[in-house]
N, CA, C and O atoms as CSV, one atom per row, in Angstrom:
chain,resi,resn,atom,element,x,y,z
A,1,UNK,N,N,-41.802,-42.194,113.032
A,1,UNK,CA,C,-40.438,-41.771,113.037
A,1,UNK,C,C,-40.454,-40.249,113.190
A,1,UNK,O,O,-41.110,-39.527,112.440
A,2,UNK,N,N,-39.663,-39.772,114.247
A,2,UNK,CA,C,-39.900,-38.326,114.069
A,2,UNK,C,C,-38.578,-37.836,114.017
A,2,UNK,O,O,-37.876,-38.185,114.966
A,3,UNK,N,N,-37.911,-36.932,112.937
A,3,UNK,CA,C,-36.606,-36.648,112.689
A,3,UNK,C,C,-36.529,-35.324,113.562
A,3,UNK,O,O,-37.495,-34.580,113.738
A,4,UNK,N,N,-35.090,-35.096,114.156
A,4,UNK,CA,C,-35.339,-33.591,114.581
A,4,UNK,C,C,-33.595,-33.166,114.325
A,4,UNK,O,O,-32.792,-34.087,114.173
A,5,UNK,N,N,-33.168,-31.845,114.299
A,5,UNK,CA,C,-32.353,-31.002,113.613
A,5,UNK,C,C,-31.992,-31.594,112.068
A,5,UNK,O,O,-32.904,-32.092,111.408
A,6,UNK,N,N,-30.626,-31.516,111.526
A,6,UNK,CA,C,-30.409,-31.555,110.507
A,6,UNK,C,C,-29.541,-33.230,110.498
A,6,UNK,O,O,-28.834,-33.724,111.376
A,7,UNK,N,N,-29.839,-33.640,109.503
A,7,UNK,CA,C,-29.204,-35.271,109.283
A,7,UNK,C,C,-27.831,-34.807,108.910
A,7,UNK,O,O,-27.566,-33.902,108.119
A,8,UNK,N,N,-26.910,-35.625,109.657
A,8,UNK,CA,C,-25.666,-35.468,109.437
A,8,UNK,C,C,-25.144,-36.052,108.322
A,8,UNK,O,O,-24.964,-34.863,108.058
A,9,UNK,N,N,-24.871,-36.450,107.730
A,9,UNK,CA,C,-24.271,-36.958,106.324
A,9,UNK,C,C,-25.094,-36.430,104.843
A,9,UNK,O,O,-24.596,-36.749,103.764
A,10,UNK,N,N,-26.456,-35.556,104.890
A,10,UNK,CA,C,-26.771,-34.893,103.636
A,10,UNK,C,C,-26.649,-33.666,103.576
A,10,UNK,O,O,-27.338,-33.345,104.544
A,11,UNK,N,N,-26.240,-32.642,103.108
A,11,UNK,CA,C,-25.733,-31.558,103.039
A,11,UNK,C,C,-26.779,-30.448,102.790
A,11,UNK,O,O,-26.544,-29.244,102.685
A,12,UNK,N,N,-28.008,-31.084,102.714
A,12,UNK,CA,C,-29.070,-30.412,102.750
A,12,UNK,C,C,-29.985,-30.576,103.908
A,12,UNK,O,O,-31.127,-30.118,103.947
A,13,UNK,N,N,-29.509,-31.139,104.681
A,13,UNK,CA,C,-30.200,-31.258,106.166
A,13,UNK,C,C,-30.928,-32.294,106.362
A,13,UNK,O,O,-31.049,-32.811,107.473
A,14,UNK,N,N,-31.576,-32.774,105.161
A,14,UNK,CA,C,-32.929,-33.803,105.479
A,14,UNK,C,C,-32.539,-35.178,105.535
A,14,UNK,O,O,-31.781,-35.780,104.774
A,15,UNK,N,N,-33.387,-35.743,106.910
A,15,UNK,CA,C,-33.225,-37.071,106.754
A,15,UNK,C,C,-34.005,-37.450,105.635
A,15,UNK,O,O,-34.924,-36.819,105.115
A,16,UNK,N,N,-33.229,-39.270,105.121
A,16,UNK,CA,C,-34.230,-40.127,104.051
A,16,UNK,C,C,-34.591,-40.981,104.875
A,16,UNK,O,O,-33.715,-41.624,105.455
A,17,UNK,N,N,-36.158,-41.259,105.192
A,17,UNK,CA,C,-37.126,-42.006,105.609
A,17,UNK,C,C,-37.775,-42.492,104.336
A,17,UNK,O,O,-38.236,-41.883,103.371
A,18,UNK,N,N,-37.615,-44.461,104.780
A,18,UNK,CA,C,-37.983,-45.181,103.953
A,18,UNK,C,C,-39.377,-45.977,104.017
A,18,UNK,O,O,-39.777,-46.677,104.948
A,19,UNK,N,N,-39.993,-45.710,102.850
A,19,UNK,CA,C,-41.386,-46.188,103.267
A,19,UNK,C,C,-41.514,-48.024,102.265
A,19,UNK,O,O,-41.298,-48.305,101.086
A,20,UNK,N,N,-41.926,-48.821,103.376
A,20,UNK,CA,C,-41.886,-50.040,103.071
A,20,UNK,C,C,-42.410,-50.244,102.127
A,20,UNK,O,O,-43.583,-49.872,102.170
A,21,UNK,N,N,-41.891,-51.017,100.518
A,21,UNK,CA,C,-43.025,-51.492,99.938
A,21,UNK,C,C,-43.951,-52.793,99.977
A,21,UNK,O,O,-43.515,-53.881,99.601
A,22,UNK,N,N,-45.033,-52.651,100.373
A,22,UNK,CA,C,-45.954,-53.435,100.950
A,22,UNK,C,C,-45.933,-55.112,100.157
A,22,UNK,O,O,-45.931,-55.158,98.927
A,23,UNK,N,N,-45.922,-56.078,100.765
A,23,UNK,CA,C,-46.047,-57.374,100.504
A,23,UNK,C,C,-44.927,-57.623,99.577
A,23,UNK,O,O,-44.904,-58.493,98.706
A,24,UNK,N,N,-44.053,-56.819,99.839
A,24,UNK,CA,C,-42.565,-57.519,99.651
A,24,UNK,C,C,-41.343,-57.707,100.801
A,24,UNK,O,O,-41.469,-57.099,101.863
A,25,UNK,N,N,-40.421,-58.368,100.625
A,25,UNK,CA,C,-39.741,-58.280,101.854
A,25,UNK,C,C,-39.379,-56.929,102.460
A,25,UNK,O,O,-39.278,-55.903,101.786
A,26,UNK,N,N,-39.180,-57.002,103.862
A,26,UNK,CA,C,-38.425,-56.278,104.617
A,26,UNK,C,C,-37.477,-55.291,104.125
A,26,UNK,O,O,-36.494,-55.996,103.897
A,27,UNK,N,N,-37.233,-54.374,103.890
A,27,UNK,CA,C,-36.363,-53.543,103.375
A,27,UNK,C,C,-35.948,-53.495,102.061
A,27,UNK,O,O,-34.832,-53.143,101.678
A,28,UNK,N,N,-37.194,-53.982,101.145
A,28,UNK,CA,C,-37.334,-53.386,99.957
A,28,UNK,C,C,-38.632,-52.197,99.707
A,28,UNK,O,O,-39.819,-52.490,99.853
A,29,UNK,N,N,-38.103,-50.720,99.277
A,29,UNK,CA,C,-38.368,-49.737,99.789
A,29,UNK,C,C,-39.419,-49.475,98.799
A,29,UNK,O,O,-39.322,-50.310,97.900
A,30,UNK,N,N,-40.539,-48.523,98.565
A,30,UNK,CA,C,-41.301,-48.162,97.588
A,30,UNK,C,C,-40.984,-46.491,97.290
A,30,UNK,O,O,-41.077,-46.180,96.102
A,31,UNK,N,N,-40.657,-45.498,98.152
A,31,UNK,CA,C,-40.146,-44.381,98.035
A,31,UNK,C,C,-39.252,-44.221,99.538
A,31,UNK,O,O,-39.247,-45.012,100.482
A,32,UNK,N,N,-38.619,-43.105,99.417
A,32,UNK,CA,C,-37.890,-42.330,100.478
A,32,UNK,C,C,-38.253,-40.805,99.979
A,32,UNK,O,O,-38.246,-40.247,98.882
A,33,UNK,N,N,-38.699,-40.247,101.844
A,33,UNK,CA,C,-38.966,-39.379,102.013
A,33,UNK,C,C,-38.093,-38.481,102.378
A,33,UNK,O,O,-37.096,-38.955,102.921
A,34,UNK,N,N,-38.124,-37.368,102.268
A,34,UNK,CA,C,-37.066,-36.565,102.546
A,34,UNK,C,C,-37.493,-35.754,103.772
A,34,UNK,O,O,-38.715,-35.833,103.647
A,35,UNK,N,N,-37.320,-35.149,104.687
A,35,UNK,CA,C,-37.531,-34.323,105.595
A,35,UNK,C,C,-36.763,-33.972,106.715
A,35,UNK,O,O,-35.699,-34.528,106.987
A,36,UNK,N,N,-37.420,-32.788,107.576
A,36,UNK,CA,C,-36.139,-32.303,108.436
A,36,UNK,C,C,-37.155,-31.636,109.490
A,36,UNK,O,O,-38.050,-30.848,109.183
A,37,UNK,N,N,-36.831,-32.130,110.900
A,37,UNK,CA,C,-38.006,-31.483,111.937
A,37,UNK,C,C,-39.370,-31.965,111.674
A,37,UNK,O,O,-40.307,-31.210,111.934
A,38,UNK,N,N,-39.618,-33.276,111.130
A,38,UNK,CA,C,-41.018,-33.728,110.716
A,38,UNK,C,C,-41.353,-35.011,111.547
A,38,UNK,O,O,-40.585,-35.418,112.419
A,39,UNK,N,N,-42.610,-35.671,111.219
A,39,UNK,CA,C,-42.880,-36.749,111.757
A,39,UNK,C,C,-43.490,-37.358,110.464
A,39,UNK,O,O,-44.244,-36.760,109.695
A,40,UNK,N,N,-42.945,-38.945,110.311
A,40,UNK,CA,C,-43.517,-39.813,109.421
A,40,UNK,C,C,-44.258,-40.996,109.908
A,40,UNK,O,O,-43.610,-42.005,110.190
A,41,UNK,N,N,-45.214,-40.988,110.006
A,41,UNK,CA,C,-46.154,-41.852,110.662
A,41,UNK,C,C,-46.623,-42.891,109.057
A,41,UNK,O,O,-46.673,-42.211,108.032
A,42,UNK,N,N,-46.863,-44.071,108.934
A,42,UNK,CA,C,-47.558,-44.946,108.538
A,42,UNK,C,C,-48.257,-45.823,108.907
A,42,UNK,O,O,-47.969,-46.260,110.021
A,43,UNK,N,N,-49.054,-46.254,108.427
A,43,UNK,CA,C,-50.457,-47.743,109.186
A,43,UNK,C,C,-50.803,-47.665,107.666
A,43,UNK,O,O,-51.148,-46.902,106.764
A,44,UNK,N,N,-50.325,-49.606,108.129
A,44,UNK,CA,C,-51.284,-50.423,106.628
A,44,UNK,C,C,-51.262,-51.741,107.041
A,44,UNK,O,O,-50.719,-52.110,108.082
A,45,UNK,N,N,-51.761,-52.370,106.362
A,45,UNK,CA,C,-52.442,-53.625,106.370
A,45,UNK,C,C,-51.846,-54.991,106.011
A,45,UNK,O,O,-52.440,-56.059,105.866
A,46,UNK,N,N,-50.135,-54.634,105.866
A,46,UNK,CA,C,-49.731,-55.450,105.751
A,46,UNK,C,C,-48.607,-56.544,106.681
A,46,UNK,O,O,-48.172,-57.689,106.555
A,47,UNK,N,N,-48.496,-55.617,107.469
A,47,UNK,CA,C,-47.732,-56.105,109.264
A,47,UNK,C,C,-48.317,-56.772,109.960
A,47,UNK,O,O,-47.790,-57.832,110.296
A,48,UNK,N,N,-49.480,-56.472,110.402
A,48,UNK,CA,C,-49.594,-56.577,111.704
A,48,UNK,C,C,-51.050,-57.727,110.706
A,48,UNK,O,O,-51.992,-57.412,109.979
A,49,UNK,N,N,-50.434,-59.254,111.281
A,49,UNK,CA,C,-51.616,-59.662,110.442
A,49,UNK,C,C,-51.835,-61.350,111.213
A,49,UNK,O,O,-50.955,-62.002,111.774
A,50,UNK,N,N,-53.425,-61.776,110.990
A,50,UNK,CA,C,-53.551,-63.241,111.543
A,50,UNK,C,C,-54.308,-64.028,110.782
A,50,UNK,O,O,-55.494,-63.813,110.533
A,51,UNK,N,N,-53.479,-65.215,110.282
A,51,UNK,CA,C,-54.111,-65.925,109.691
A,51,UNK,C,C,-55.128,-67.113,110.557
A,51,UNK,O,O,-54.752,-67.699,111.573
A,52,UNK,N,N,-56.387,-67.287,109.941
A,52,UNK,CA,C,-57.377,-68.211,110.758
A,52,UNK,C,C,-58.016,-68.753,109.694
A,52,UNK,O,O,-58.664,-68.053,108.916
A,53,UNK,N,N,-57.865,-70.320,109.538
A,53,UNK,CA,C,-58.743,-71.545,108.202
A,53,UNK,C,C,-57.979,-70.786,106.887
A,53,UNK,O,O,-58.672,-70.543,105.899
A,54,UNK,N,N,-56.778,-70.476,106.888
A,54,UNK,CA,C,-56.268,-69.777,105.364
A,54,UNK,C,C,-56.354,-68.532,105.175
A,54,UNK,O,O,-55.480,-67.936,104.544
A,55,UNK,N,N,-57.576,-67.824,105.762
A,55,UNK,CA,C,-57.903,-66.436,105.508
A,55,UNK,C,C,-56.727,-65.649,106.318
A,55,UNK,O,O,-56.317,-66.145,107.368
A,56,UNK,N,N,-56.235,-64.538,105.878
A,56,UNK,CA,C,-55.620,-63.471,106.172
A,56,UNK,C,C,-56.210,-62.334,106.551
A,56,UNK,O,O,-56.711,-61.591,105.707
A,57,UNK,N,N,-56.234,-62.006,108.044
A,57,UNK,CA,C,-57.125,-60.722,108.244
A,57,UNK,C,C,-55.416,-59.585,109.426
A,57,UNK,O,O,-54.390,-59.723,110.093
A,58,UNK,N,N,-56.500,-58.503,108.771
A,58,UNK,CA,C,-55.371,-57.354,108.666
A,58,UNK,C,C,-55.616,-56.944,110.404
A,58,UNK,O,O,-56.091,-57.791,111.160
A,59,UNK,N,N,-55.286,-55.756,110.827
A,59,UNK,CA,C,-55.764,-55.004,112.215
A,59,UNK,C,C,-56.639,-54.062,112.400
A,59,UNK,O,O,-57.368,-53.919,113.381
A,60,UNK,N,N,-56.554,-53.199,111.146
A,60,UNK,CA,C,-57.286,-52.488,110.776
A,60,UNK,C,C,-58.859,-52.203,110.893
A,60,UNK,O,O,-59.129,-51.728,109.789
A,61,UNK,N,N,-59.672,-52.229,111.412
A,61,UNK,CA,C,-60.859,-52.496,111.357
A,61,UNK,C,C,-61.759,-51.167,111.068
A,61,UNK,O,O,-61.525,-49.960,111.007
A,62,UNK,N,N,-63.106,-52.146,110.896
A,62,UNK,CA,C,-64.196,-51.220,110.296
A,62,UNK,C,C,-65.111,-50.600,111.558
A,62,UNK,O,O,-65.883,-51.273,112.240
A,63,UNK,N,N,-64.926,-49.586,111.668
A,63,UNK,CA,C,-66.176,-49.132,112.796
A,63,UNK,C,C,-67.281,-49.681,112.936
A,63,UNK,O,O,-67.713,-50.023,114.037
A,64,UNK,N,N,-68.127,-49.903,111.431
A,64,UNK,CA,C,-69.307,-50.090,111.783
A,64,UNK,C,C,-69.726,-51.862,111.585
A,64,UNK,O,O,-70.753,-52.330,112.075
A,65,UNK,N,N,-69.042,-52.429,111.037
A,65,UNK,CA,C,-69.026,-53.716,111.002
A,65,UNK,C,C,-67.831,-54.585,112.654
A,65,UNK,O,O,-68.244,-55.566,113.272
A,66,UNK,N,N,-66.539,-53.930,112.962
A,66,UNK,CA,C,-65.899,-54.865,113.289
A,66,UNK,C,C,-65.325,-55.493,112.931
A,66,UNK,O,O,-64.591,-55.909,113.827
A,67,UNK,N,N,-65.104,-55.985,111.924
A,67,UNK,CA,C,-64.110,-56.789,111.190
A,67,UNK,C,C,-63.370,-55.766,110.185
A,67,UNK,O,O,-63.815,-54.723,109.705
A,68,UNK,N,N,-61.730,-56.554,109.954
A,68,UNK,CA,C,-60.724,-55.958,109.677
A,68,UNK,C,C,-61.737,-54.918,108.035
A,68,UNK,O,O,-62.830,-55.272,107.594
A,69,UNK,N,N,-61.162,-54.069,107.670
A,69,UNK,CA,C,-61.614,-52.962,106.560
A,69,UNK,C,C,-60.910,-52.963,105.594
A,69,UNK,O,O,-59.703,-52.735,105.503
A,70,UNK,N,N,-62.107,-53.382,104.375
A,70,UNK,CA,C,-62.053,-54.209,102.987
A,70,UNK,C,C,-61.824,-52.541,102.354
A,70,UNK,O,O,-62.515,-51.545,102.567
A,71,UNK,N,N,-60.597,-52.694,101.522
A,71,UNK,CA,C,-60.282,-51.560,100.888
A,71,UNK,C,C,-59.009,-51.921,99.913
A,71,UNK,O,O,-58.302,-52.925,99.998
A,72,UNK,N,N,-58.879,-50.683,98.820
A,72,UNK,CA,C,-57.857,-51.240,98.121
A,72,UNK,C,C,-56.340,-50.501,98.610
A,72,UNK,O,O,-55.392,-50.286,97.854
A,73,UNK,N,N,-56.388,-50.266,99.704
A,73,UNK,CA,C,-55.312,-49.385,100.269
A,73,UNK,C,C,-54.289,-50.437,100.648
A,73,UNK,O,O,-54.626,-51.549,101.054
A,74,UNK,N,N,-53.055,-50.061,100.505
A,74,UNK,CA,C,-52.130,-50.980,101.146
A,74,UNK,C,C,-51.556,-50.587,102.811
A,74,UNK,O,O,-51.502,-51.187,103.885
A,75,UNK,N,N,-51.076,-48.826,102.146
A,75,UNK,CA,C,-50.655,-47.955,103.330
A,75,UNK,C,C,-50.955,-46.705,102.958
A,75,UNK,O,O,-51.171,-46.270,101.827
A,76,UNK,N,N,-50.953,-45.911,104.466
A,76,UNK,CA,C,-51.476,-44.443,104.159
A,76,UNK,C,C,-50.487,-43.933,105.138
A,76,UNK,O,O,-50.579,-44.124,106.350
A,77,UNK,N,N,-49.481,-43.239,104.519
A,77,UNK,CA,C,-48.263,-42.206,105.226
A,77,UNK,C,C,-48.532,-40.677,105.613
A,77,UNK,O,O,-48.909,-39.809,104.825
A,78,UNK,N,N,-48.368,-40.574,106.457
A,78,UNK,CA,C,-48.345,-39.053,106.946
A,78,UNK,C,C,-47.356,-38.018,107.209
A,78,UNK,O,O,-47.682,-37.788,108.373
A,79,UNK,N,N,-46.571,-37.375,107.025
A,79,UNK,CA,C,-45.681,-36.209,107.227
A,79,UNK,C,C,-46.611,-35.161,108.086
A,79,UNK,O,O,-47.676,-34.696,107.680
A,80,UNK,N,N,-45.986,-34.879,109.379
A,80,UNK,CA,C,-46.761,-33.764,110.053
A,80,UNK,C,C,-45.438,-33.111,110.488
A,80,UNK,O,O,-44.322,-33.467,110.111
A,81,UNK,N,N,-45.786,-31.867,111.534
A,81,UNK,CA,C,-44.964,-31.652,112.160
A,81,UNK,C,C,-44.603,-32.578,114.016
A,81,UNK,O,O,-43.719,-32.510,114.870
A,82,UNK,N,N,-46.133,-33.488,113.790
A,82,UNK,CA,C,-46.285,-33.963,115.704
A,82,UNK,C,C,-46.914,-35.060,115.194
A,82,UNK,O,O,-47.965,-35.084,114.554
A,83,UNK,N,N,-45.780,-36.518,115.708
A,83,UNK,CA,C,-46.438,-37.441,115.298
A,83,UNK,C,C,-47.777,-37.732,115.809
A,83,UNK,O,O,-48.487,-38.197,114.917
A,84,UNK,N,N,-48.429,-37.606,117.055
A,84,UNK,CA,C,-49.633,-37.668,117.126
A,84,UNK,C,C,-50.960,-37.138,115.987
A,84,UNK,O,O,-52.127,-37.521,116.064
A,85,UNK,N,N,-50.497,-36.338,115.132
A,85,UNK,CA,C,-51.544,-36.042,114.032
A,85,UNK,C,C,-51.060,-37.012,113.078
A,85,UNK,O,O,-52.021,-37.617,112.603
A,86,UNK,N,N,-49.897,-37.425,112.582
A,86,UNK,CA,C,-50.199,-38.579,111.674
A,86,UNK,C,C,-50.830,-39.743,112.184
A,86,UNK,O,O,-51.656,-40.384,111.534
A,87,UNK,N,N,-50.388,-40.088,113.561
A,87,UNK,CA,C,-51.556,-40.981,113.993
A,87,UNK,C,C,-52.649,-40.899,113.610
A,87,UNK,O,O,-52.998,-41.652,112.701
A,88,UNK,N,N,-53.662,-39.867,114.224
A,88,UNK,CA,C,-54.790,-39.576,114.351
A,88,UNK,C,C,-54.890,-39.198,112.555
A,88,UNK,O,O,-56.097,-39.010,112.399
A,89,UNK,N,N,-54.233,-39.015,111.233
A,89,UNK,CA,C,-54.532,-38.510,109.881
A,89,UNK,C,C,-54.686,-40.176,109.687
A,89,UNK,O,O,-55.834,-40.618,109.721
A,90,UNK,N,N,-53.653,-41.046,109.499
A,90,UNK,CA,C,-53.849,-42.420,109.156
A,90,UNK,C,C,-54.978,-43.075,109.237
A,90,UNK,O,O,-55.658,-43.569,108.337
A,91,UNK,N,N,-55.180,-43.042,110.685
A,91,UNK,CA,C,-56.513,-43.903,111.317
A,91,UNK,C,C,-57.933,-42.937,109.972
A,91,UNK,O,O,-58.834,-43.492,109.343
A,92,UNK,N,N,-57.658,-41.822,109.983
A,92,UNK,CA,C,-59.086,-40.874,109.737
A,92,UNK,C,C,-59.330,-41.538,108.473
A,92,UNK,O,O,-60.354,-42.196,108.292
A,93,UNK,N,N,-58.168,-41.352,107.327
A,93,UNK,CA,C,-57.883,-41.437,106.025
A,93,UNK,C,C,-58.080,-42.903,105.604
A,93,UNK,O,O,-58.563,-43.210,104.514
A,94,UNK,N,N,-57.618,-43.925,106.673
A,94,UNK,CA,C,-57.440,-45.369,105.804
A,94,UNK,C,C,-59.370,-45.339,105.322
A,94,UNK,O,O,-60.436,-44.865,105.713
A,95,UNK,N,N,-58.863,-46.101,104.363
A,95,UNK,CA,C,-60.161,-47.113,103.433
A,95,UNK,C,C,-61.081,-45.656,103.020
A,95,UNK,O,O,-62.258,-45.686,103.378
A,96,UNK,N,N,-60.632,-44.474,102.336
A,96,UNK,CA,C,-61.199,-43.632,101.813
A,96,UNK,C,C,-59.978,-44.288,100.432
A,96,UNK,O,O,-59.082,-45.126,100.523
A,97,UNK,N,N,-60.445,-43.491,99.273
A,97,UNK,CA,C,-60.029,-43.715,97.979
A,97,UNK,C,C,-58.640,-42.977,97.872
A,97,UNK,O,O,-58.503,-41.885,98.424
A,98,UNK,N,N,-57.639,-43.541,97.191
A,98,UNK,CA,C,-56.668,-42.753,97.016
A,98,UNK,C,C,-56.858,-41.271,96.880
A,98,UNK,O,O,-56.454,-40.427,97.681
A,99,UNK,N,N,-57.629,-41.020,95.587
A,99,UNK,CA,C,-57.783,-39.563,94.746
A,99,UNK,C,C,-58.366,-38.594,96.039
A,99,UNK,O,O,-58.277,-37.372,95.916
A,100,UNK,N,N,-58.968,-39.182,97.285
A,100,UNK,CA,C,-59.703,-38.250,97.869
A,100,UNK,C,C,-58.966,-38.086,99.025
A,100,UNK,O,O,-58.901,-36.966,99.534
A,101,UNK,N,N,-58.256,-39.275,99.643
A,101,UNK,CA,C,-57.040,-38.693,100.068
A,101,UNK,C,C,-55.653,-37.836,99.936
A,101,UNK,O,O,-54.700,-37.712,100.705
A,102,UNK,N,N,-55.811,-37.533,99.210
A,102,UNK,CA,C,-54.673,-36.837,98.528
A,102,UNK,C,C,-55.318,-35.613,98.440
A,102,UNK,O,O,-54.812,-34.545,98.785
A,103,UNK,N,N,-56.917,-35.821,97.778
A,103,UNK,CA,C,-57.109,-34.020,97.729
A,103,UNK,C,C,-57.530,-33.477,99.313
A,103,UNK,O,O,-57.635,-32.273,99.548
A,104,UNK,N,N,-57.702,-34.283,100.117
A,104,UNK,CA,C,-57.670,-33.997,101.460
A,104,UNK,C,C,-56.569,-33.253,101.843
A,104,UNK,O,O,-56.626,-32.140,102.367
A,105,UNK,N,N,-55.445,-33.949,101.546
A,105,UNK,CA,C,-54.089,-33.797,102.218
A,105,UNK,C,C,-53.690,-32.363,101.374
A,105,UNK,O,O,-53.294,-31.429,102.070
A,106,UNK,N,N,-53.761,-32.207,100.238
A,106,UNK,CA,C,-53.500,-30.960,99.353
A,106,UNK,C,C,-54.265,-29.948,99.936
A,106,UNK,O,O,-53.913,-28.826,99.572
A,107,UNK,N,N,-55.195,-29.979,100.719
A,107,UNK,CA,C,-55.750,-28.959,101.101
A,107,UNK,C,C,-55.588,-28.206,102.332
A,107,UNK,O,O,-56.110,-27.178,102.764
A,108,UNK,N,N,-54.447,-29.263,102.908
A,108,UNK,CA,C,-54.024,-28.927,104.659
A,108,UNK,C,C,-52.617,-28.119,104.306
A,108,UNK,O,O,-51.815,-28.320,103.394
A,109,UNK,N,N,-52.617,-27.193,105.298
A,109,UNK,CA,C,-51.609,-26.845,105.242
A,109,UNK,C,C,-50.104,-27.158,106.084
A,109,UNK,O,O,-48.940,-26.758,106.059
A,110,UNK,N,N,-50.775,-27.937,106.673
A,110,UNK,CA,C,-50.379,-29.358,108.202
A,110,UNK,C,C,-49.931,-30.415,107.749
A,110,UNK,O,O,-49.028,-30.854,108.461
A,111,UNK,N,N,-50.165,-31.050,106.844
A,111,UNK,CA,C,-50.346,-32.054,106.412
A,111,UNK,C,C,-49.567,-32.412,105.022
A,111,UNK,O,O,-49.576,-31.771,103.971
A,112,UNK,N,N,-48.961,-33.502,105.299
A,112,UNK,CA,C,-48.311,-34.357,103.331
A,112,UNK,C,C,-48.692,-35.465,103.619
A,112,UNK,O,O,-49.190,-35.893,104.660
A,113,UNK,N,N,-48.431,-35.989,102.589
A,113,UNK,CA,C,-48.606,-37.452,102.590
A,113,UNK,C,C,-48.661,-38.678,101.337
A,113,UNK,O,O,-48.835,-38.337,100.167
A,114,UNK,N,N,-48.565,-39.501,101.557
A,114,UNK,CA,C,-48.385,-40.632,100.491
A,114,UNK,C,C,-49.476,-42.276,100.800
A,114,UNK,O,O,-49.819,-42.895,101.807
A,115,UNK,N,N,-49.678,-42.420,99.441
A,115,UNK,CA,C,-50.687,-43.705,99.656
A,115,UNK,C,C,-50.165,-44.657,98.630
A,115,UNK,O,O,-49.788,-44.247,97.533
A,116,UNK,N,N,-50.138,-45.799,98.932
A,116,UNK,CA,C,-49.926,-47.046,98.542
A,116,UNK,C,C,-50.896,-48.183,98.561
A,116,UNK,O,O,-51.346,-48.782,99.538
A,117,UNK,N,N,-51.172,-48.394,97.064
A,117,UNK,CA,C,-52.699,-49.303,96.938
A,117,UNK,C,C,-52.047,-50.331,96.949
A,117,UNK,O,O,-50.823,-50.455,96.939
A,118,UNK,N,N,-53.095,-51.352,96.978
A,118,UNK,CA,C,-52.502,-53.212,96.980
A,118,UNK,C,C,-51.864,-53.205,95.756
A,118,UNK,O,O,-50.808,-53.835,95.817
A,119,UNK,N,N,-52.169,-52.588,94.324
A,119,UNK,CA,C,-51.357,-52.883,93.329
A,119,UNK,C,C,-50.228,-51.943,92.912
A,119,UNK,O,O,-49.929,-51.504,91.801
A,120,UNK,N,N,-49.715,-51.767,94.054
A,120,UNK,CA,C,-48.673,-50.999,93.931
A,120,UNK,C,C,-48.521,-49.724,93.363
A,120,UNK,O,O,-47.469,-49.469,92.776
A,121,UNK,N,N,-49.492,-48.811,93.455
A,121,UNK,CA,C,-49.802,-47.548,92.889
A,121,UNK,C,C,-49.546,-46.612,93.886
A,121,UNK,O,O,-50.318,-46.511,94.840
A,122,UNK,N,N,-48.254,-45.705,93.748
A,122,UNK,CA,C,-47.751,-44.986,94.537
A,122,UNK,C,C,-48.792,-43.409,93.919
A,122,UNK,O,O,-48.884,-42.973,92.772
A,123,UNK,N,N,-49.540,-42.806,95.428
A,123,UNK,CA,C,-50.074,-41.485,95.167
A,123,UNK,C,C,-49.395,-40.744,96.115
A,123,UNK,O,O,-48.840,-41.432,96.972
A,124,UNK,N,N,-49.227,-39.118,96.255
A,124,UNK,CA,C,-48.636,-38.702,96.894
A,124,UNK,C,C,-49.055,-37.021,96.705
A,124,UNK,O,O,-49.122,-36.496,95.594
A,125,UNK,N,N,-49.348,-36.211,98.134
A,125,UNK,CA,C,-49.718,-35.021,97.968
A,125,UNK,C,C,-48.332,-34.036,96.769
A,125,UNK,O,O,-47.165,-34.302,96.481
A,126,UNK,N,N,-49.251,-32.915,96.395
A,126,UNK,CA,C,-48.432,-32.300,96.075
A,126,UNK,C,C,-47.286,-31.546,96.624
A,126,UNK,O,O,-46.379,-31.472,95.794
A,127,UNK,N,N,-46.869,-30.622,98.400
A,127,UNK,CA,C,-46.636,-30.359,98.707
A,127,UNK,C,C,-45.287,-31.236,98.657
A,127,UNK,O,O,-44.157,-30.787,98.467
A,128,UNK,N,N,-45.768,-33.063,98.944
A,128,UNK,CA,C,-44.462,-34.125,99.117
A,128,UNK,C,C,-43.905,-34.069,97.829
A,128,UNK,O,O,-42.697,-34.124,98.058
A,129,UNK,N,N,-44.029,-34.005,96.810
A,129,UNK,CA,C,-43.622,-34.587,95.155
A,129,UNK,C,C,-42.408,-33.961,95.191
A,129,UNK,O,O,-41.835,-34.323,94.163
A,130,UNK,N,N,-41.649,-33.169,95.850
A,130,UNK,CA,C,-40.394,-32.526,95.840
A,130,UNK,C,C,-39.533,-33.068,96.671
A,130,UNK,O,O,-38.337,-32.798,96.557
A,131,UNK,N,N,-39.978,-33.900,97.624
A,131,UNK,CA,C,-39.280,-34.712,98.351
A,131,UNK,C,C,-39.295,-36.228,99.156
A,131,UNK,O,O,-38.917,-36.835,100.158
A,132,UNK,N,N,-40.082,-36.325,97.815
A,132,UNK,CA,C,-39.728,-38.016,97.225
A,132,UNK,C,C,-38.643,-38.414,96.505
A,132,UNK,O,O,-38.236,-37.920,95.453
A,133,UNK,N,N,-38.175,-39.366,97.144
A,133,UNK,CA,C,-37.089,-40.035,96.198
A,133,UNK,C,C,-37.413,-41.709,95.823
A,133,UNK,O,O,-37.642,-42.516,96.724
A,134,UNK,N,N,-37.399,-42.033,94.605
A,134,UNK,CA,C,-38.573,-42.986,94.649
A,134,UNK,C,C,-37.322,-44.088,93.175
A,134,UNK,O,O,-37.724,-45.149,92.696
């Protein structure tokens, strides 16, 4: 999603971008992001999915194996200024650990972002914590 000038109906400019909460229905939300002139990119493991003999496999995959990538991540969100780097941050970041994504992201000056584990454990850089609405 990439927002550009000021959202018309908040008086502070920023659009609210809603980030899905994972393995619940459709438009039940886990936070809203706030931003203005940004890009919100997400990839997780819970969309895009095929079941084969019962098993559930995600899209996601492992470089060095090939098969979808065993992790406790649900989703990994990006705030940039060009959605092509949250692309390219998502893909880098999935199936690293919450705590080390985040101190990744705290260290960019490019970069926010938010992670969502399978058990519903919302993490989120510091830079974002001011414009979460959760």
């Amino acid at each position: 999603m990439l927002t550009y000038g000021p959202a018309p109906k908040h008086e502070d400019g920023c659009w609210r971008i809603g980030i899905q909460s994972p393995f619940s229905k459709r438009g039940e939300l886990k936070a809203v992001v706030r931003v203005k002139d940004k890009s919100v990119v997400t990839s997780g493991i819970y969309e895009r999915t095929n079941t084969i003999n019962g098993q559930t496999f995600h899209h996601i995959f492992d470089q060095e194996t090939g098969f979808p990538l065993e992790t406790d991540l649900a989703s990994v969100t990006i705030v940039s200024d060009k959605s092509v780097d949250g692309e390219i941050w998502t893909t880098r970041l999935f199936g690293k650990q919450p705590d080390e994504i985040i101190d990744i992201l705290n260290q960019s000056n490019e970069l926010e972002g938010l992670v969502i584990t399978k058990d519903g454990q919302l993490h989120f850089s510091e830079a974002l914590e001011v414009q979460i609405v959760q």
